[in-house]
C-alpha positions in Angstrom: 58.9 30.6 -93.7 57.7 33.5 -95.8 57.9 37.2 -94.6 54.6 37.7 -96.2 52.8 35.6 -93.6 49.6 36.7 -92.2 50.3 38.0 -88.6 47.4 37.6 -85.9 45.2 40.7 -84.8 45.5 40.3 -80.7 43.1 42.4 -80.4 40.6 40.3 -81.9 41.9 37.0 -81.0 42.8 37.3 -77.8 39.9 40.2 -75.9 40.9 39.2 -72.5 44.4 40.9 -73.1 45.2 44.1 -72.2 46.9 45.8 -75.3 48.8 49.6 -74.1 51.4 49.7 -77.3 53.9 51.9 -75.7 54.8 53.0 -79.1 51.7 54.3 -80.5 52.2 56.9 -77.4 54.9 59.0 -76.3 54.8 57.2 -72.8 58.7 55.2 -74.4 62.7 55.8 -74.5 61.9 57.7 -77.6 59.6 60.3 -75.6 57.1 60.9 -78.8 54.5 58.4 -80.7 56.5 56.2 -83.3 53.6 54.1 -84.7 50.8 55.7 -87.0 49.0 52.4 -86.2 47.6 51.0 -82.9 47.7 47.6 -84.0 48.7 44.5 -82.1 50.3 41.6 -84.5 51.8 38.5 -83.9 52.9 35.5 -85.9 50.7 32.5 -85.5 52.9 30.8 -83.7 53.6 33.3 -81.1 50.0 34.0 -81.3 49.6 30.5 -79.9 52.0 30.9 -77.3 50.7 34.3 -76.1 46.9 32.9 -75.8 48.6 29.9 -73.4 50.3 32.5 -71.3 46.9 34.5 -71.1 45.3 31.6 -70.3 47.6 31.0 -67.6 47.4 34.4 -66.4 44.1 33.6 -65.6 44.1 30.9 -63.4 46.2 33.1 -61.7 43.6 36.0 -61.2 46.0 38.3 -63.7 45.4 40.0 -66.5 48.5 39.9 -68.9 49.0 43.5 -70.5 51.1 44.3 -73.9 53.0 46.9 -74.8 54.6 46.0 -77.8 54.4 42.9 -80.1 55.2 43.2 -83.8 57.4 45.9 -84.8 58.3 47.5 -88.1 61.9 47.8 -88.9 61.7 51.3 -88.9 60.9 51.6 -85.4 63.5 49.7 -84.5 65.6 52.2 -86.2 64.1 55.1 -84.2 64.6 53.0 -80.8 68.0 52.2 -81.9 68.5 56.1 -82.0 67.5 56.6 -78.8 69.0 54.2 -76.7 72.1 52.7 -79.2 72.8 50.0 -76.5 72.8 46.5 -77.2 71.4 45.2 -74.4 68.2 47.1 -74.5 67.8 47.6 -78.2 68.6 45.0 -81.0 70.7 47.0 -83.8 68.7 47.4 -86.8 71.0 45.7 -89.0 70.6 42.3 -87.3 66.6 42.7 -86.9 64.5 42.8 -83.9 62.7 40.0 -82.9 60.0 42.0 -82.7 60.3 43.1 -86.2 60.0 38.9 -87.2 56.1 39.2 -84.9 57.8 36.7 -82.6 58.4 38.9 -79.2 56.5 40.7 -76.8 56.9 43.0 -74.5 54.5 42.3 -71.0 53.9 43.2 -67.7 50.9 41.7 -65.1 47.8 43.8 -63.8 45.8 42.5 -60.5 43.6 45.8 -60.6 46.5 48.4 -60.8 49.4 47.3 -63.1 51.4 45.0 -60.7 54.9 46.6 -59.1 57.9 44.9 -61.2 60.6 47.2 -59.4 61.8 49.1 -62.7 59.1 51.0 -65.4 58.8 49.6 -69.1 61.8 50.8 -71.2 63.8 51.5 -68.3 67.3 50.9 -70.0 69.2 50.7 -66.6 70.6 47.5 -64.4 67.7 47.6 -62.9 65.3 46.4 -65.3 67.5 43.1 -65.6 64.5 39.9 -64.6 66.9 38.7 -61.4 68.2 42.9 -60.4 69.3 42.2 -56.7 68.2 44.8 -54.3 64.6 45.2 -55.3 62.3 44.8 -52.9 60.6 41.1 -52.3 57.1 41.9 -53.8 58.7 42.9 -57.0 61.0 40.2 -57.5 57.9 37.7 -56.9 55.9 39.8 -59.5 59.0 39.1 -62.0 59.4 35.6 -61.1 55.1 35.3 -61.7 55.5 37.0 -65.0 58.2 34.5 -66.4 56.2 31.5 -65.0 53.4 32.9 -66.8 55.2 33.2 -69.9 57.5 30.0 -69.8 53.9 28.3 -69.7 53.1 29.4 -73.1 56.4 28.5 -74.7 58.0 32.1 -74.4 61.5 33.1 -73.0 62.7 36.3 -71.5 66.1 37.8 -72.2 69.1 38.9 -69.4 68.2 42.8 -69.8 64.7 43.4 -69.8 62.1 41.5 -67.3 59.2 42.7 -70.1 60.6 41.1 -73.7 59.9 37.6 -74.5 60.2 35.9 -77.4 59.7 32.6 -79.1 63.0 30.4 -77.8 63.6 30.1 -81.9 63.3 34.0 -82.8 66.2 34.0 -84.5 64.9 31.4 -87.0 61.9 33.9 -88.3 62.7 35.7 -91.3 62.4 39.8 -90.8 59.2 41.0 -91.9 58.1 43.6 -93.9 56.3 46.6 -92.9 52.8 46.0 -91.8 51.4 49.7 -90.7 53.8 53.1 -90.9 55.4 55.0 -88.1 56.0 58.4 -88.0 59.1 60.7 -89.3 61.4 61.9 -86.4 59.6 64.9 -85.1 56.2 64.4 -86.9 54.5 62.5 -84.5 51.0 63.9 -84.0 
């Protein structure tokens, strides 16, 4: 597999997702804009898997939303800074799965974005998929989201009930840098 592949433009491929990149805004752990880019990019392959899950997500009534997909490496470094904990954030010197267009990071909208019991980068015990203690609706909206997801071929991780990723991430080389983020304290 060559780093150079061509990653997949969501945004054109798959219209009926909702695409909020969390990191083109300041609305992540970070608390300022890290991409210059709003683009959405996946492998082909998790492509693939992500137009399943949508497709799913339809039958369902439910609109699958994404907030991150590929990454450059760079951001991972900036994400690393933020929140240097390994069971949120990948350390840049073994590579995101993000940064290999393989993962995504997801949550489910019926009309208003659907309650999961924790926000999106919420690096706490809380936003572990199975978190005892959160109320029923939430942990049904969680168990929704994985089904939807295992249905396209994606599997989540024990930290965050957002991130999936291909169950073969690791196998993806790291890719290079497909759109620039900004320097620490330049974000416009």
């Amino acid at each position: 597999m060559s780093e150079d592949i061509e990653l997949i433009d969501i945004s054109r491929s798959l219209p009926a997702v909702e695409i909020d990149l969390k990191y083109a805004t300041a609305d992540n752990i970070t608390g300022r804009a890290i991409y210059r880019e709003n683009r959405c990019l996946l492998h082909p392959d998790a492509a693939r898997a992500l137009a399943r899950s949508v497709e799913v997500a339809s039958m369902a009534g439910l609109t699958l939303i994404l907030y991150d997909a590929y990454r450059p490496r760079v951001a991972q470094q900036y994400l690393w800074d933020a929140c240097p904990d390994p069971r949120y954030v990948m350390d840049v010197n073994l590579g995101s799965h993000h940064s290999r267009g393989v993962a995504v990071d997801v949550a489910l909208r019926e009309g208003p974005v659907l309650d999961m019991g924790s926000g999106f980068d919420e690096m706490t015990p809380r936003s572990q998929p199975f978190f005892p203690g959160l109320p029923v609706t939430a942990q049904r909206h969680r168990l929704l989201l994985n089904a939807i997801m295992a249905a396209g071929g994606f599997r989540g991780i024990t930290s965050e009930w957002w991130h999936f990723e291909l169950p073969d991430a690791a196998g993806y080389p790291l890719l290079t840098d497909r759109f620039g983020c900004y320097p620490p304290g330049n974000a416009e």
